[in-house]
C-alpha positions as semicolon CSV with decimal commas, in nm:
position;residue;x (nm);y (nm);z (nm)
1;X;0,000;0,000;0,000
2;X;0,283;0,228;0,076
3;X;0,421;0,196;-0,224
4;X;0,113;0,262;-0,450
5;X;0,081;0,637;-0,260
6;X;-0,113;0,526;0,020
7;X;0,069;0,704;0,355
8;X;-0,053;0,439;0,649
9;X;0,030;0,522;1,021
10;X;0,017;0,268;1,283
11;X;-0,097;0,331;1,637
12;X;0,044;-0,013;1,804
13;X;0,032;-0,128;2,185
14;X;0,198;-0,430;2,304
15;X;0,508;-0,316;2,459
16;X;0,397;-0,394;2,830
17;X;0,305;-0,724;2,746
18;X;0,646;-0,857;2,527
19;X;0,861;-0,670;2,807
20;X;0,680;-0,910;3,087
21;X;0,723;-1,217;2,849
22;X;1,106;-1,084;2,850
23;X;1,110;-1,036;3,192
24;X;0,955;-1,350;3,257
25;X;0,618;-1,218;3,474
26;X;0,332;-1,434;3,429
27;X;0,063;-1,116;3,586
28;X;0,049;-0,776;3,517
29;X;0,251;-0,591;3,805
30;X;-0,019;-0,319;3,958
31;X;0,396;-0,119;4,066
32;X;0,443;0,157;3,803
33;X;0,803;0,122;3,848
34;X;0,793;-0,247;3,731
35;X;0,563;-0,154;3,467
36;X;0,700;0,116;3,308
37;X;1,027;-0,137;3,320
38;X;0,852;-0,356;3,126
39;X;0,744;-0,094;2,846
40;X;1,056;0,018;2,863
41;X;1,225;-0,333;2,683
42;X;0,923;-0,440;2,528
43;X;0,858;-0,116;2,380
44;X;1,283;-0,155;2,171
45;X;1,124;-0,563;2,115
46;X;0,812;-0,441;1,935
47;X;0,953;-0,186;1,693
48;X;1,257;-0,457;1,598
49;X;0,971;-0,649;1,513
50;X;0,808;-0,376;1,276
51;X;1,147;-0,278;1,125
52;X;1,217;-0,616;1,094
53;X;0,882;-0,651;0,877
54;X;0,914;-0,305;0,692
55;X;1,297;-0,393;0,595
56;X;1,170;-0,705;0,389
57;X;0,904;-0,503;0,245
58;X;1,214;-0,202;0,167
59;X;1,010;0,006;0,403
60;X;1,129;0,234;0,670
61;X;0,968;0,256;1,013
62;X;0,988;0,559;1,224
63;X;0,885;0,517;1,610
64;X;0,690;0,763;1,789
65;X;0,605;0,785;2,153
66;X;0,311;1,025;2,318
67;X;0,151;1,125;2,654
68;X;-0,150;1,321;2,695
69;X;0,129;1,626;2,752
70;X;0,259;1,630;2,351
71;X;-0,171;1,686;2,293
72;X;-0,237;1,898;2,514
73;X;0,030;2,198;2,474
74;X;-0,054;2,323;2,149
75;X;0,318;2,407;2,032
76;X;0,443;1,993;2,142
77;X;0,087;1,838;1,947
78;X;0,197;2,090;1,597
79;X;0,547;1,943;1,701
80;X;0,451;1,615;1,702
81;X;0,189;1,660;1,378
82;X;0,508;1,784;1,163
83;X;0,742;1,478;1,283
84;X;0,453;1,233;1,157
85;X;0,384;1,446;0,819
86;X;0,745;1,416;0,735
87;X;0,828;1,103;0,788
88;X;0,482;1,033;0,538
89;X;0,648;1,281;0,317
90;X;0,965;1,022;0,297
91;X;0,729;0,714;0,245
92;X;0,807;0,598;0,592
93;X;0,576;0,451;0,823
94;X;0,539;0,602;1,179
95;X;0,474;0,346;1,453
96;X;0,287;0,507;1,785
97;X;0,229;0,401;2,080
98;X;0,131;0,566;2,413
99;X;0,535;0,653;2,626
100;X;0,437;0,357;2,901
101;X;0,776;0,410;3,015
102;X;0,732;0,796;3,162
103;X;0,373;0,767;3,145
104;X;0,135;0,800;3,487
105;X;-0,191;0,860;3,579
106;X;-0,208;1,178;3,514
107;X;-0,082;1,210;3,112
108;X;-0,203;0,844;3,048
109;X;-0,458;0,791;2,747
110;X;-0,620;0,499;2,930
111;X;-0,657;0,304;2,559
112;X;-0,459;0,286;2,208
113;X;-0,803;0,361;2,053
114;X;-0,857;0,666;2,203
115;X;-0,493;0,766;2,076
116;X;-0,554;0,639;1,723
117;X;-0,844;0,859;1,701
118;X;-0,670;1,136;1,827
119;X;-0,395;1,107;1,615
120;X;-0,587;1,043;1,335
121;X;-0,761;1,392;1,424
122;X;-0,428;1,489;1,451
123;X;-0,272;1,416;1,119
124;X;-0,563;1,509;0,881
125;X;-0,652;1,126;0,834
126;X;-0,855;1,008;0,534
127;X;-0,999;0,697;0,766
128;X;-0,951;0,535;1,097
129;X;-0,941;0,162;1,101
130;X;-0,979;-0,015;1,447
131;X;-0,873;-0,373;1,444
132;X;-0,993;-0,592;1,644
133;X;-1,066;-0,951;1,767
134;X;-1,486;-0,895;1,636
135;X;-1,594;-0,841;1,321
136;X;-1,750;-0,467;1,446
137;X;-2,010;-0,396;1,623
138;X;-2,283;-0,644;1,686
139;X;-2,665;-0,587;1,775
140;X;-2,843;-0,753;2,025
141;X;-2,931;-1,051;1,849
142;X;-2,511;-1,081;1,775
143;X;-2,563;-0,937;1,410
144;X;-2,324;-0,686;1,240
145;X;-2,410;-0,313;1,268
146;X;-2,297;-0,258;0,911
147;X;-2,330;0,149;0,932
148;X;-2,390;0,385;1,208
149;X;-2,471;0,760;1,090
150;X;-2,514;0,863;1,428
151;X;-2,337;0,723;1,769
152;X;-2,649;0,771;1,961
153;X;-2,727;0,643;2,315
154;X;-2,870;0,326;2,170
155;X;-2,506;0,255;1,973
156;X;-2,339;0,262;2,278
157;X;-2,589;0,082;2,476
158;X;-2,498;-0,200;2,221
159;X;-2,135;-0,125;2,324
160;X;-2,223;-0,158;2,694
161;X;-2,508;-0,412;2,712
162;X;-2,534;-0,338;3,159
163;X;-2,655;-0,089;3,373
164;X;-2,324;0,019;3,460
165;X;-2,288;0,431;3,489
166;X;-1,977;0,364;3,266
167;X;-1,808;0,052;3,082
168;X;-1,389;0,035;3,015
169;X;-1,240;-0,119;2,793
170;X;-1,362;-0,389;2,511
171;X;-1,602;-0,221;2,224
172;X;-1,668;0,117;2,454
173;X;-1,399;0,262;2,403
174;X;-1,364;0,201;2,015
175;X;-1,691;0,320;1,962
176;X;-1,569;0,624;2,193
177;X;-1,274;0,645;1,948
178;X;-1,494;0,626;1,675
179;X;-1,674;0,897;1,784
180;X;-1,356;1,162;1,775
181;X;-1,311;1,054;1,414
182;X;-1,636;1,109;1,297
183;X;-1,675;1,433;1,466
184;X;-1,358;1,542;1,331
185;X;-1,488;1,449;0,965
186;X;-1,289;1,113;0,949
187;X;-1,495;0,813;0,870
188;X;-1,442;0,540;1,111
189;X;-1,418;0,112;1,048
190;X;-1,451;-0,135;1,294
191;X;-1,333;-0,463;1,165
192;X;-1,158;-0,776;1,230
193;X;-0,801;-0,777;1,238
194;X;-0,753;-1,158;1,222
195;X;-0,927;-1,157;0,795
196;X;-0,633;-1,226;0,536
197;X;-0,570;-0,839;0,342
198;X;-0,816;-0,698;0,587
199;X;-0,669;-0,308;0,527
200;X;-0,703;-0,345;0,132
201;X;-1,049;-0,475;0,191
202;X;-1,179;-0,222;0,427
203;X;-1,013;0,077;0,199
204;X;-1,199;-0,081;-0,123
205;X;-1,534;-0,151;0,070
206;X;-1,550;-0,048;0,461
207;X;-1,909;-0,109;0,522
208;X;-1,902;-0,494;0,358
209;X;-1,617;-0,538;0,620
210;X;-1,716;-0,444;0,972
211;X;-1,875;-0,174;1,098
212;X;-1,868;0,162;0,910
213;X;-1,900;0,499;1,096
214;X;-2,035;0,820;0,885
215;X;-1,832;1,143;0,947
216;X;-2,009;1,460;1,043
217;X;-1,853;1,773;0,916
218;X;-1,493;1,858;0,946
219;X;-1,348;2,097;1,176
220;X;-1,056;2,257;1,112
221;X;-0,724;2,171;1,215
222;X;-0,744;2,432;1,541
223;X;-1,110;2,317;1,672
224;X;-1,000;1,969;1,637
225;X;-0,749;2,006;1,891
226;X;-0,973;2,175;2,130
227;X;-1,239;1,989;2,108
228;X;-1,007;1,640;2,108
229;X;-0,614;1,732;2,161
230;X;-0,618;1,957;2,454
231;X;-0,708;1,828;2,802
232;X;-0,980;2,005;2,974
233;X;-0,808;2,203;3,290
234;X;-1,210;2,254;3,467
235;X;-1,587;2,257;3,376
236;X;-1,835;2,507;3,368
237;X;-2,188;2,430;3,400
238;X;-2,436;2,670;3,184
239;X;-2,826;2,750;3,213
240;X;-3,058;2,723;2,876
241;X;-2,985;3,058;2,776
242;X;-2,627;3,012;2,714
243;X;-2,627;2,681;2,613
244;X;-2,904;2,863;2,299
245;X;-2,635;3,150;2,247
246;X;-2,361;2,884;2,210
247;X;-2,542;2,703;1,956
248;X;-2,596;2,992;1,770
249;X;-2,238;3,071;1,764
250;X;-2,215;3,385;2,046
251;X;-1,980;3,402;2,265
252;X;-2,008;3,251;2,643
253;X;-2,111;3,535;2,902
254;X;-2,061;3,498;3,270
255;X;-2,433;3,541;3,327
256;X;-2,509;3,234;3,152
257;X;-2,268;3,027;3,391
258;X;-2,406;2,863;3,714
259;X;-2,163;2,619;3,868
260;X;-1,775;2,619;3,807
261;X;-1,594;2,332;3,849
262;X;-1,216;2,309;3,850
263;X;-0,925;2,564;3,881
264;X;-0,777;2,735;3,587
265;X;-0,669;3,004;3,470
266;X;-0,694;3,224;3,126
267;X;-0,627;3,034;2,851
268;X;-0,663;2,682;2,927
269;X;-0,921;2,484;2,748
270;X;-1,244;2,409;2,952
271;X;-1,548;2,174;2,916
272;X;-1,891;2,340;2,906
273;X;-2,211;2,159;3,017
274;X;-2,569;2,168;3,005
275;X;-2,802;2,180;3,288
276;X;-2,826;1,827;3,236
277;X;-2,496;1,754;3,265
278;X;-2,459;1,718;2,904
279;X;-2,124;1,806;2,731
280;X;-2,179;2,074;2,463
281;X;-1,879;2,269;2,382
282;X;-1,501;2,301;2,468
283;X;-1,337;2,633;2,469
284;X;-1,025;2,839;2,573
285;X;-1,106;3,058;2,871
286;X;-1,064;3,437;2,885
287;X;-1,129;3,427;3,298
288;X;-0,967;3,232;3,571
289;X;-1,182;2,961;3,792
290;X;-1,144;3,234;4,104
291;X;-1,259;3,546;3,879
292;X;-1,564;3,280;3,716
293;X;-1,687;3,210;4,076
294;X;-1,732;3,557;4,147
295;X;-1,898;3,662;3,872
296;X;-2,095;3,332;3,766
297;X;-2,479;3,507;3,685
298;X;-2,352;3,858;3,648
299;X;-2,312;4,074;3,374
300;X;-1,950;4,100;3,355
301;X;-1,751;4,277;3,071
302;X;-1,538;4,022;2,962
303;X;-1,640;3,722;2,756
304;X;-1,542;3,380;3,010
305;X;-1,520;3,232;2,655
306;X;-1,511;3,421;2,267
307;X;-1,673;3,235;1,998
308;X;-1,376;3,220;1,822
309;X;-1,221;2,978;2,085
310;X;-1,534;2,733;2,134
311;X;-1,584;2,375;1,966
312;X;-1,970;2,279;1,948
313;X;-1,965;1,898;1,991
């Protein structure tokens, strides 16, 4: 494929698990220290194993390495956007994976598909392909969801077939994944990864092999990385009024706000709920967390955020 045009990058995980094969551990070790040893040499096993590959193919392989960090300051995520667009620009192929070695709680992904969507948001992509051990997503009566045109609560009810407040892990979080991409105007497939020339078969037909996603309309290269690249510092909850002006493209006034949640400060990119506790829009403050709570339902001159720093989702 790469040598027909096509530029392919790979979001990968698997460098936890070869380092504990290495290091002969039968469990995962809940000590960071022992498992970010473990990334550590599986992380130089995995990409011998991709150059190894790419070499017989006459293909070069470029390793990458991210934490939430190289998203969320805008100059590191541009940074890390114009590393992967030049090494497509050679015909290389960049391998990512999330830095396990550095990596804690706090600048963790949680999931590779949440960082292939992200990166595909990142780098412009044309599609996101999830591979997995399913065929896609399956209904209740285990048949293939061929094409989703929305991810409504019913899709990911499918996802998470319990009562649970929340599910991790499995199909959730693809279909989470799935639901940057589309957002972000990238369509999204769901599909096997265990079928013989699965990629060339998705690329010619995605929805006769798994599950097709259909892409909203694409933001632009800045709102994607505040609605998706930038990690939200606080939340502000709004009242009808606001959440009406925001969907009609005015800026966010402080008399609109009625619970702030969080500490920032100017600048840093916020989530804004409904009354419901719905999550509308992401935007780059103009007011601090301490100023906010003081004038949360007042008129106040400033904007707390100008329409030309809010994402709709």
């Amino acid at each position: 494929m790469v040598k027909d045009g096509k530029e392919i990058i790979i979001v990968s995980s698997g460098a936890i698990a070869l380092g504990m094969h290495l290091l002969k551990l039968k469990e995962r070790p809940k000590e960071l220290n022992i498992l970010q040893a473990a990334a550590a040499i599986g992380q130089n096993e995995l990409m011998n194993v991709y150059s190894r590959y790419f070499k017989d193919k006459t293909i070069t392989a470029g390793q990458i390495l991210l934490t939430w960090d190289d998203f969320d300051d805008h100059k590191r995520y541009l940074n890390a956007k114009n590393t992967i667009l030049t090494l497509l620009k050679y015909k290389c192929v960049p391998i990512i994976n999330e830095n396990d070695t550095v990596s804690v709680d706090e600048i963790k992904f949680g999931d590779n598909d949440r960082l292939s969507a992200m990166v595909a948001t990142l780098s412009g992509a044309d599609l996101l392909l999830i591979l997995s051990d399913v065929e896609g997503l399956l209904d209740r009566d285990k048949k293939l969801v061929r094409l989703v045109r929305e991810i409504t609560p019913q899709i990911r009810a499918l996802a998470c077939p319990t009562q649970k407040n929340s599910c991790v892990g499995g199909m959730i979080t693809k279909i989470e994944a799935a639901k940057i991409a589309v957002n972000s105007g990238i369509p999204c497939v769901i599909a096997c990864g265990h079928g013989k020339n699965i990629i060339n078969k998705v690329i010619a037909q995605p929805q006769d092999n798994g599950t097709l996603f259909i892409p909203k309309k694409s933001l632009k290269a800045r709102s994607r990385w505040l609605a998706y690249g930038s990690k939200p510092k606080g939340i502000i909850y709004v009242d009808d009024g606001a959440k009406a002006a925001l969907l009609n493209k005015k800026s966010l006034l402080s008399v609109g706000v009625t619970q702030v949640s969080g500490n920032f400060i100017s600048g840093e990119v916020i989530t804004v709920m409904d009354s419901s506790g719905g999550e509308i829009a992401r935007g780059k403050t103009g007011i601090n967390s301490k100023q906010l709570e003081k004038q949360k339902g007042q008129h106040f001159e400033r904007e707390v955020i100008h329409r030309d720093n809010i994402v709709i989702l």
